[in-house]
C-alpha positions as CSV (number, residue, x, y, z in Angstrom):
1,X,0.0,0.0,0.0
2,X,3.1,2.3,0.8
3,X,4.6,1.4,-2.3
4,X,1.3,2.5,-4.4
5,X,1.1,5.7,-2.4
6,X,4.8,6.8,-2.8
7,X,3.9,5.6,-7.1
8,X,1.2,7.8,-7.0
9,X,3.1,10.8,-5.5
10,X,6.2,9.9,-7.7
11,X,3.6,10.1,-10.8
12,X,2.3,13.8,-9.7
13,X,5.8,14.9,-9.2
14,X,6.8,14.1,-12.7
15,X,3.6,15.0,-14.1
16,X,4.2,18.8,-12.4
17,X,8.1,18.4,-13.7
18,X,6.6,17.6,-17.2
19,X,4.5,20.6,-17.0
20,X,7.0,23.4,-15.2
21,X,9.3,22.6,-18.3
22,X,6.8,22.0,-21.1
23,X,8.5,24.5,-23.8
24,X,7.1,27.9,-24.8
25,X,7.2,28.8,-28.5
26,X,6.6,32.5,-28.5
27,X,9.5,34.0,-27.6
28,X,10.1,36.9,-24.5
29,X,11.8,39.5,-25.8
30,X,12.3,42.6,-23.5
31,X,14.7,45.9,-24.0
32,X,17.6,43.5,-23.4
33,X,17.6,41.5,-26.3
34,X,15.1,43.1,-28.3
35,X,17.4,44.7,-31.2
36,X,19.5,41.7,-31.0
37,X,16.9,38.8,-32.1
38,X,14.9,41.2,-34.4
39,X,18.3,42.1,-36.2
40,X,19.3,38.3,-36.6
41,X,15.6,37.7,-38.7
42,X,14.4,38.5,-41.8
43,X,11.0,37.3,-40.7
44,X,9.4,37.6,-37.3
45,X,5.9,38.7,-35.8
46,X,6.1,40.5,-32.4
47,X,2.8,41.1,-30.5
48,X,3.3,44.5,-28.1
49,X,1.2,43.4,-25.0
50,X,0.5,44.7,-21.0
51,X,-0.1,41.5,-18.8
52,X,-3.3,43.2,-17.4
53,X,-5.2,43.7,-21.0
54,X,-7.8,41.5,-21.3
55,X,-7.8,41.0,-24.8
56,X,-4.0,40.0,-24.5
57,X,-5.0,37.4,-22.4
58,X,-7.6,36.0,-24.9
59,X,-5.0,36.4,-27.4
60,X,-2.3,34.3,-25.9
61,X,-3.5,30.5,-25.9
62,X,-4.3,31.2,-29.5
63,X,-0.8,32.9,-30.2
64,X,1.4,30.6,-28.9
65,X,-0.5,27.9,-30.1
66,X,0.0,29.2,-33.7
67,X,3.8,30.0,-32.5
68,X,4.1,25.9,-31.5
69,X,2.6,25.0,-35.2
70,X,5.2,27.7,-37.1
71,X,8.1,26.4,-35.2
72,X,7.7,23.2,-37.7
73,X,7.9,25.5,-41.1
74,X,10.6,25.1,-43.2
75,X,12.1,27.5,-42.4
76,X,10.5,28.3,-38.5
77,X,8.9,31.2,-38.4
78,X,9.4,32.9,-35.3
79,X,6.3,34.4,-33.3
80,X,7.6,36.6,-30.3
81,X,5.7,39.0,-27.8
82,X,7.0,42.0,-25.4
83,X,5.1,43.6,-22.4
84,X,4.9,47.3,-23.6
85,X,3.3,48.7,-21.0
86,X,6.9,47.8,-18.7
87,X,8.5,51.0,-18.1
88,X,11.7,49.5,-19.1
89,X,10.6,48.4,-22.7
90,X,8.6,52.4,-23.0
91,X,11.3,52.9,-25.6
92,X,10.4,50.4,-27.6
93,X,7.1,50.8,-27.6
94,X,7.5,54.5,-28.0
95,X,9.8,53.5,-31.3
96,X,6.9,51.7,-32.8
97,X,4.5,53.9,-32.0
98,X,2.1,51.5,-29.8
99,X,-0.9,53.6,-29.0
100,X,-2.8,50.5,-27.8
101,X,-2.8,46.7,-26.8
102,X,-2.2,43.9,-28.2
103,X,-0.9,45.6,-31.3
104,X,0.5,42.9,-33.8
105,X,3.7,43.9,-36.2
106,X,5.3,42.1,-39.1
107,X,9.4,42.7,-39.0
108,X,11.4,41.8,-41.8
109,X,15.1,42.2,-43.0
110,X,15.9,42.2,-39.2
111,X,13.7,45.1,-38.5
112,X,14.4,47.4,-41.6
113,X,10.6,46.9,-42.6
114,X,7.7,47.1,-40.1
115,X,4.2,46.0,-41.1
116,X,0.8,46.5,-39.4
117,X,-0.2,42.7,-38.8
118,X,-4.0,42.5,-39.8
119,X,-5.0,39.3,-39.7
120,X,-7.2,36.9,-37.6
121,X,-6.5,36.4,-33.8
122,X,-7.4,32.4,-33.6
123,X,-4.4,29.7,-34.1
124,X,-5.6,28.8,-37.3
125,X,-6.1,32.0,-38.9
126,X,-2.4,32.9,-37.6
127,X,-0.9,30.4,-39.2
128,X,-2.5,30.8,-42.7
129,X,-1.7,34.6,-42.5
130,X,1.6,34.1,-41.3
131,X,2.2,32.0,-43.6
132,X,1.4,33.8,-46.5
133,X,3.1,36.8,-45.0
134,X,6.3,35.1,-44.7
135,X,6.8,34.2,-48.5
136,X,7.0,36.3,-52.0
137,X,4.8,39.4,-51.7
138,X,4.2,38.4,-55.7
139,X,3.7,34.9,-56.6
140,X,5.1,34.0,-60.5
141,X,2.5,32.1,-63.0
142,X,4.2,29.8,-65.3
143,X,1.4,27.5,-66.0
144,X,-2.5,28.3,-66.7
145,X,-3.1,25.8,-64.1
146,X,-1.2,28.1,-61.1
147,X,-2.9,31.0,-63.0
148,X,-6.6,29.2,-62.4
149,X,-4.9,28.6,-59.0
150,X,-4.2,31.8,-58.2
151,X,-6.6,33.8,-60.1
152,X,-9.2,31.0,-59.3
153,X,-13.1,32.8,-60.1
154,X,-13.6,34.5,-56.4
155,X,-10.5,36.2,-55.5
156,X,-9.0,39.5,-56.2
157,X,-5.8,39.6,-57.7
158,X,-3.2,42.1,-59.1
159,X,-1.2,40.2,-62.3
160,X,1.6,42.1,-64.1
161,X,2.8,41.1,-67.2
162,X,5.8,42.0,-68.2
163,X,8.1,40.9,-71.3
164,X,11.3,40.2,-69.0
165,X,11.4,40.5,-64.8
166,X,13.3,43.0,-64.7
167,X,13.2,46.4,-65.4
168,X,11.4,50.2,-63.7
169,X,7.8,48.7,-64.4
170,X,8.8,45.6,-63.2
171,X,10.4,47.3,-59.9
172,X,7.5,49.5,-59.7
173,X,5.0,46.7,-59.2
174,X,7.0,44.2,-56.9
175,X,7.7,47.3,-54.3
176,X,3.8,48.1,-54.3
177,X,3.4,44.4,-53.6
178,X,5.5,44.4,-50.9
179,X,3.6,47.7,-49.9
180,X,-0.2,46.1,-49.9
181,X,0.5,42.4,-49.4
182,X,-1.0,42.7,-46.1
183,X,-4.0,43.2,-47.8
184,X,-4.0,42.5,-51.1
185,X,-2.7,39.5,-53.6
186,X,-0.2,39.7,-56.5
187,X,1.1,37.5,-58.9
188,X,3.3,38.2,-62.0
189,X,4.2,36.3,-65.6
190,X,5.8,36.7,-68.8
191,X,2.9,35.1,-70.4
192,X,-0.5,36.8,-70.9
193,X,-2.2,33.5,-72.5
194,X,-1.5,31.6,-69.2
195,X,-4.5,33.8,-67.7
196,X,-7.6,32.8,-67.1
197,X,-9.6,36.4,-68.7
198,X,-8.4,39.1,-70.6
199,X,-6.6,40.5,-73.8
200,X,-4.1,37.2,-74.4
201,X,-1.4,38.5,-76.9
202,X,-0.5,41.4,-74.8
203,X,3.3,41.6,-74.0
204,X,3.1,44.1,-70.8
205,X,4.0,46.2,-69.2
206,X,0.5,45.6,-68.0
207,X,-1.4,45.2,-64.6
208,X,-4.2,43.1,-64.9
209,X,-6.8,43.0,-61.6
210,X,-9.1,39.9,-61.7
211,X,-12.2,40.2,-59.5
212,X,-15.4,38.2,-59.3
213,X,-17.9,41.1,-59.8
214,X,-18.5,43.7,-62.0
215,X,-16.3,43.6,-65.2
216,X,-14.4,41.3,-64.0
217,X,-11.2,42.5,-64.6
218,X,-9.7,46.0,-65.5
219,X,-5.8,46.6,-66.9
220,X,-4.0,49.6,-66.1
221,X,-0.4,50.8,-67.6
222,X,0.2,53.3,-65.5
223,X,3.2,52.4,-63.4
224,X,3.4,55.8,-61.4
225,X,3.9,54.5,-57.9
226,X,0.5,56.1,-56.5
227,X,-1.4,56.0,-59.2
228,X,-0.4,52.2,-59.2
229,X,-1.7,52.1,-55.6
230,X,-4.7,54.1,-56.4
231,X,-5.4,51.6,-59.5
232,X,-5.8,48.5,-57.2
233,X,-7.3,49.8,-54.2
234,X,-10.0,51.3,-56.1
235,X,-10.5,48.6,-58.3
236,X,-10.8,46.0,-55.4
237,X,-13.8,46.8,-54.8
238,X,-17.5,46.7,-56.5
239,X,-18.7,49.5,-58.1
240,X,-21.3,49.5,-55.7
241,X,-20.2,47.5,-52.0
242,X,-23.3,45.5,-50.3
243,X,-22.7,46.1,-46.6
244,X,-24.8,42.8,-45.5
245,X,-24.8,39.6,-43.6
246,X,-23.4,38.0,-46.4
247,X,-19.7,36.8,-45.7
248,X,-18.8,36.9,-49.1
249,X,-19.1,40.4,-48.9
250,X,-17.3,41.2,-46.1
251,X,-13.6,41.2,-47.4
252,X,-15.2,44.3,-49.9
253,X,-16.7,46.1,-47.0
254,X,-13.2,46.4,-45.1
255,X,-11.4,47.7,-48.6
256,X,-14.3,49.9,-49.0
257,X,-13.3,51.6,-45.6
258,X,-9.7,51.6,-46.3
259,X,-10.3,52.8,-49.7
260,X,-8.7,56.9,-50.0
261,X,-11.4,57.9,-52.3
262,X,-15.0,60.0,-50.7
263,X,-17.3,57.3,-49.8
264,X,-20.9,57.9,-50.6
265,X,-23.1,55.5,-48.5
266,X,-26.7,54.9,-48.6
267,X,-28.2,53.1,-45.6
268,X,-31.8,51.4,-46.2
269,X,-34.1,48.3,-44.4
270,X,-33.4,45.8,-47.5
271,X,-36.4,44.0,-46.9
272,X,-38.7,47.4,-46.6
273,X,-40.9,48.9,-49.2
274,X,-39.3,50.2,-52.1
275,X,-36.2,49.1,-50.7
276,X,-35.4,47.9,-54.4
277,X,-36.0,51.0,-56.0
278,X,-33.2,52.7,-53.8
279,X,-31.0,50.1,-54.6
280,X,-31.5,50.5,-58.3
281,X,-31.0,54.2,-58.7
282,X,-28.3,54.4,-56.1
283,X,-26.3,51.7,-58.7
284,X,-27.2,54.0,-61.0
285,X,-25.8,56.9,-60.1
286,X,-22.6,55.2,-58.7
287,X,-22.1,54.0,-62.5
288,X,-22.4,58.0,-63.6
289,X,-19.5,59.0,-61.2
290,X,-17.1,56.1,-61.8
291,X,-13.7,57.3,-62.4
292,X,-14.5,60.4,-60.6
293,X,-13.3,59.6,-56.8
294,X,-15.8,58.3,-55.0
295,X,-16.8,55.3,-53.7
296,X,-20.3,53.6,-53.0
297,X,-22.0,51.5,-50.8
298,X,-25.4,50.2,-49.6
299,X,-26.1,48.7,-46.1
300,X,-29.0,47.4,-45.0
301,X,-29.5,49.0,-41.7
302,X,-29.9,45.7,-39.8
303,X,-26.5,44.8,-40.5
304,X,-25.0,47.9,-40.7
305,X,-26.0,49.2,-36.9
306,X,-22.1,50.1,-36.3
307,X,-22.0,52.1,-39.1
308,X,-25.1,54.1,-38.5
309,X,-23.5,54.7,-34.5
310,X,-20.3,55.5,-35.8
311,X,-22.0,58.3,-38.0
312,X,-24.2,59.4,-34.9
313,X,-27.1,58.5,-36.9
314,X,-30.2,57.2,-35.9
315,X,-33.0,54.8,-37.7
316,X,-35.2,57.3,-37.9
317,X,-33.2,59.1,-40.3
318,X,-33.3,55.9,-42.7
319,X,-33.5,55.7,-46.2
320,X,-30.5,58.1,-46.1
321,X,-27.4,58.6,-47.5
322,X,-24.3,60.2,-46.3
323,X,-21.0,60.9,-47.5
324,X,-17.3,61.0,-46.2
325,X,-14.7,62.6,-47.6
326,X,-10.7,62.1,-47.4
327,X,-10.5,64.4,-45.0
328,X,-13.4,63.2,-42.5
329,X,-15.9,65.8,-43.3
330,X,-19.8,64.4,-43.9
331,X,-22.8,64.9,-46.1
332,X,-26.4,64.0,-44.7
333,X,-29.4,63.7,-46.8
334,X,-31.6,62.0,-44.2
335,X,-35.1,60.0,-45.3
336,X,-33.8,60.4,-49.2
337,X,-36.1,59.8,-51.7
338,X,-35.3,58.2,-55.1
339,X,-36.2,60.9,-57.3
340,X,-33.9,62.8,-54.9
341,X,-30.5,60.8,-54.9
342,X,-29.3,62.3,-58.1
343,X,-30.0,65.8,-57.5
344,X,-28.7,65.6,-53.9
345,X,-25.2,63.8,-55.2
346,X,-25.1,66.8,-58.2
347,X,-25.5,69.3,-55.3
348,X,-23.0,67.5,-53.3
349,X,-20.4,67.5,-56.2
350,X,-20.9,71.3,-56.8
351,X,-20.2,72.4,-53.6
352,X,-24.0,72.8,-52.7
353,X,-24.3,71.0,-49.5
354,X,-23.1,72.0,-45.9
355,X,-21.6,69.5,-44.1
356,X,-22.9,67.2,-40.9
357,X,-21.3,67.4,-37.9
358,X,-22.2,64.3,-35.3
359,X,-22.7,65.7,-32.0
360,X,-23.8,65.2,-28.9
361,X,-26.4,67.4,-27.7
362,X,-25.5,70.7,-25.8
363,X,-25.8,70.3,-22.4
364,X,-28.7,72.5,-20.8
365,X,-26.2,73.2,-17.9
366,X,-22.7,72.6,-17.6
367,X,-21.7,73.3,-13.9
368,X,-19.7,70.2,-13.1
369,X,-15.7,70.9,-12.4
370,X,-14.6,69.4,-15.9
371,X,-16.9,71.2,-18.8
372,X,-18.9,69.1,-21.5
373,X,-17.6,69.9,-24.6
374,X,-19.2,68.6,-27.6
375,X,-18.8,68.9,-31.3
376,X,-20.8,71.8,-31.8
377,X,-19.6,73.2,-28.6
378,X,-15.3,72.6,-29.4
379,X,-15.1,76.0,-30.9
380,X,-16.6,78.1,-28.7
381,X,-15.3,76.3,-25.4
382,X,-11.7,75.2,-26.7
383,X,-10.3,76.4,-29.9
384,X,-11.9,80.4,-29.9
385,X,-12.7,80.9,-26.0
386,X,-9.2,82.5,-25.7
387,X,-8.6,80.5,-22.5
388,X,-5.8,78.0,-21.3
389,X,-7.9,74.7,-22.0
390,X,-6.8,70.9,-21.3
391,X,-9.3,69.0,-22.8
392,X,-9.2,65.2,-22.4
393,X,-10.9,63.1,-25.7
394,X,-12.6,59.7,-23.8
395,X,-14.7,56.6,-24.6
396,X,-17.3,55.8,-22.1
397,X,-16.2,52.1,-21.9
398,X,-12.2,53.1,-21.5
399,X,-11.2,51.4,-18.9
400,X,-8.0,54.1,-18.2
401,X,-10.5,57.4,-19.0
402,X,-12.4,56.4,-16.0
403,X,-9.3,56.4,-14.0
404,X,-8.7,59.4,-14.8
405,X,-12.0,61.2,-14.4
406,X,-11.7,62.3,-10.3
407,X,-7.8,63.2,-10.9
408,X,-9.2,65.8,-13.6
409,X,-12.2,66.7,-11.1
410,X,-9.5,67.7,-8.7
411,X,-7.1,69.4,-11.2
412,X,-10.4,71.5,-12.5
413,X,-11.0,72.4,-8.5
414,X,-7.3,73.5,-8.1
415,X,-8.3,76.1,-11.0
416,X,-11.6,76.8,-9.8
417,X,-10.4,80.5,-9.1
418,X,-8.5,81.2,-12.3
419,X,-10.7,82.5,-14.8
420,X,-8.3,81.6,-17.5
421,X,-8.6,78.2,-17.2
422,X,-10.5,75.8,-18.4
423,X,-10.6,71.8,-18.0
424,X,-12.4,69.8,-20.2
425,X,-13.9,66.5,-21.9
426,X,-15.3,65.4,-24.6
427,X,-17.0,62.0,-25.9
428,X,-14.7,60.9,-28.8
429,X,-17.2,58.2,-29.6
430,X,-20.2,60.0,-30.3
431,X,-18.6,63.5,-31.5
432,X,-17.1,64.3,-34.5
433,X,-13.2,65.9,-34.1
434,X,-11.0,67.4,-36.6
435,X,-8.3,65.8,-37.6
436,X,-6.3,69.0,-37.4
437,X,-5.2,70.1,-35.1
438,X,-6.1,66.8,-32.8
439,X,-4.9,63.7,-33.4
440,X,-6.6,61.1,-31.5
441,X,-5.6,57.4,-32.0
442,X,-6.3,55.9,-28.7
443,X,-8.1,56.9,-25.2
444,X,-7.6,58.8,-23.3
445,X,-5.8,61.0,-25.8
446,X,-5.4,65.0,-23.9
447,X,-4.3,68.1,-25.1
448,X,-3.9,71.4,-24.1
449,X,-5.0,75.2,-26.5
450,X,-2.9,78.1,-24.9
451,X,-4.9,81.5,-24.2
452,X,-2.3,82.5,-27.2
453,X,-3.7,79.0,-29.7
454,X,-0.8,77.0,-29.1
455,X,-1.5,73.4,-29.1
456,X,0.3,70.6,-27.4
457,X,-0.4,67.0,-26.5
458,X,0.2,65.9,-23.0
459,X,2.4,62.6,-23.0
460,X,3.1,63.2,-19.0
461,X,2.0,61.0,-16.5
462,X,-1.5,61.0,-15.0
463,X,-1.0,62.5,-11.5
464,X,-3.0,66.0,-10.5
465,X,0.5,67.2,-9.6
466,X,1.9,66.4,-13.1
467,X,-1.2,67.6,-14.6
468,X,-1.0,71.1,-13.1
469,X,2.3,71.9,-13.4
470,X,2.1,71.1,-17.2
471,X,-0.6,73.6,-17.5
472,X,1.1,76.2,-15.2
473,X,4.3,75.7,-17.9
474,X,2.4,75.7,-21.4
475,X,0.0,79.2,-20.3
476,X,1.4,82.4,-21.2
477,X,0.8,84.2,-17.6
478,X,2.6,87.8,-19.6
479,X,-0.9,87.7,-21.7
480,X,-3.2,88.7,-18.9
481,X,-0.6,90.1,-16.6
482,X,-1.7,87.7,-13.6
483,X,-0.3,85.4,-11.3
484,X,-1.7,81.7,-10.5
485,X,-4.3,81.7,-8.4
486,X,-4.4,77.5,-8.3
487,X,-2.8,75.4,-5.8
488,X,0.4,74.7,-5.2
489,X,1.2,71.2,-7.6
490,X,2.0,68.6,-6.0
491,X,5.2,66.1,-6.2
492,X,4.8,64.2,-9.7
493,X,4.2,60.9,-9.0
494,X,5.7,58.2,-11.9
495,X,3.4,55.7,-12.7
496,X,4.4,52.4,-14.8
497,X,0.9,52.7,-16.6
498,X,0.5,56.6,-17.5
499,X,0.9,56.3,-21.4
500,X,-1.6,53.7,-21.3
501,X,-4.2,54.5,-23.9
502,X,-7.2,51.7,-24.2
503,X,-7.5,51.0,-28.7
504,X,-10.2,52.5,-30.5
């Protein structure tokens, strides 16, 4: 009986041996041996993490066991992981210009090219990407069967033919490859008649874009570098995008929003009453602008309830149609008719139309510490109310925003008696900012608008003392010819987290 029990125990302790030593794939880097591994590879993928991010820790079962399956490649291809958010690896993170967590990049030629990793986040889906990522960013055809392959009769794909590969065209088209091949596909021949569509006897240069809709392919010959990129990113996707439940469509609906031309969108309950119609004319006009800048879509407002928040729209407003241009400014024409579309887009294009703003209402008071600012309210309170102004730009659910509320409440007190300033907030998610002069990537994401319009973001660390002896150094006391009347700041405090910023 002795003997079995002292088995037994003998069996846990090398069963807990086994486990303490069972092998990690994804490798630790830290600011130690960071430059070192990433120089010694001309392929690695390093996730930027903080140990108390949730979605890190959903992330890493599925990481490392893509990292274990990788390790097999020929050759292994290495899946590594730093804790950004240690004040010891701030300078790298600062170098890559994390902004939040888990951010994902693609190194290559030991760090000389960094890559935004947009993929899927299960094992499976790493591995494919990975994969894919790892090898020629254009894939040569020498044989109609790799063409049907490649080309096959759902995907989109960028061909160039070219009489030798070699040459500017040539060069021209493998470095825009090597650009997009995060998101897009390329291949390249010598041979026109391996394809599967298309003029056969031409010798190139030519890029040829396959896709299964519309006209089902398109050549350009223009090798300019952006107009090269402009040629397949518009071309990728429909003439007119169906935002839907279909997953088929999905892949077009994330070009769509990547896309650098003015989207024009028309939002409408597909299975209401002249739903159709819409739908027709909207085509319709999308085919009378093509070439011209813009892209379209439809959603069907039951699967497009994102979109409609993101706007600060409502369903009330539906059938409608709204456009975005390159530089975030919007066009609303709310419960459009069909006989209206046209006429509305005409007006649009010639500069007839004022633009939307989405913005919260205006608060009816406003008598807390930290003022409400919102959109329609930024001018007025921030960029023309000739005060010192910190304004903090915040998503309800940000975890590190409501942190940081009572330390502003008690910074706004501590100026409660200076008439020149002015701390404030304002709902990034359901207010429309300008990209200029405010750039806000993550939350919380503060700045600061001198009585005299400077503007400067505050990187600092989150304390009240910190907070208030920034403002007391960035405000031109000469101006009004007055002396502080706040409290004394207190000792800055260093915190490991204060750069923290939540993704959007």
């Amino acid at each position: 009986m002795a003997f079995r029990g002292f088995a037994v125990f003998s069996i846990l302790l090398l069963s807990l041996f086994a486990s303490s030593q069972a092998k990690e794939f994804v490798l630790t880097l830290d600011h130690t041996n960071f430059t070192e591994t990433i120089n010694k590879h001309d392929f690695i993928v390093v996730e930027f993490y903080a140990p108390w991010c949730g979605h890190c820790k959903s992330l890493a079962p599925e990481y490392e066991k893509a990292a274990s399956e990788l390790s097999s490649h020929s050759p292994p291809l290495v899946l590594a992981k730093i804790d950004a958010s240690d004040e010891s690896n701030k300078g790298i993170a600062n170098e890559y210009q994390i902004q939040g967590f888990p951010t994902i990049k693609i190194l290559r030629n030991g760090g000389k090219s960094v890559q935004d990793y947009n993929g899927p986040r299960e094992a499976d889906g790493i591995v494919t990407y990975v994969k894919k990522q790892s090898g020629p960013a254009s894939a040569e055809i020498k044989s109609a069967a790799a063409a049907a392959e490649i080309v096959g009769d759902k995907n989109v794909v960028a061909v160039g033919v070219f009489p030798k590969l070699s040459g500017e065209e040539f060069d021209s088209f493998m470095a825009l490859a090597e650009k997009l091949r995060a998101d897009y596909d390329f291949a390249h021949t010598v041979d026109a008649k391996l394809l599967p569509r298309g003029e056969s006897s031409v010798a190139g240069p030519v890029v040829r874009l396959f896709k299964p809709f519309d006209e089902l392919f398109v050549d350009s010959k223009d090798f300019n570098g952006e107009a090269l990129e402009k040629f397949v990113k518009e071309s990728s996707i429909p003439l007119v995008t169906v935002f839907d439940n279909d997953p088929s469509n999905h892949p077009y609906i994330s070009k769509f929003f990547d896309s650098p031309a003015t989207k024009a969108m028309m939002f409408v309950n597909f299975t209401g009453e002249g739903a159709e119609s819409l739908k027709s004319k909207f085509r319709e006009v999308a085919t009378s602008y093509k070439g011209q800048g813009l892209a379209f879509l439809v959603g069907d407002v039951e699967s497009s309830q994102g979109a409609l928040q993101y706007f600060g729209l409502e369903e009330s407003q539906v059938p409608l149609v709204i456009i975005q241009t390159p530089d975030s400014k919007k066009y609303l024409k709310a419960n459009v008719e069909v006989d209206q579309i046209e006429s509305w887009m005409k007006d649009f294009k010639d500069g007839k139309v004022a633009a939307h703003k989405k913005s919260q209402p205006i608060p009816a008071e406003n008598n807390e510490p930290v003022k409400v600012v919102v959109a329609e309210t930024l001018d007025e309170i921030v960029l023309n109310s000739g005060k010192n102004v910190l304004i903090e730009f915040y998503a309800p659910w940000c975890g590190h925003c409501q942190k940081i509320a009572p330390i502003l409440d008690e910074v706004a007190l501590s100026f409660q008696n200076d008439p020149t300033v002015i701390i404030a907030k304002l709902d990034a998610t359901a207010n429309d900012i300008p990209s200029d002069p405010f750039d806000v990537k993550g939350f919380p994401t503060i700045y600061f608008r001198s009585a005299s319009g400077n503007i400067v973001a505050y990187e600092g660390d989150r304390t009240k003392g910190d907070f208030i002896s920034f403002i007391e150094k960035n405000k031109p006391t000469s101006s009004h010819g007055e002396e502080s009347t706040t409290a004394k700041a207190e000792e800055p405090k260093k915190t490991d987290k204060s750069a923290a910023k939540d993704e959007l």
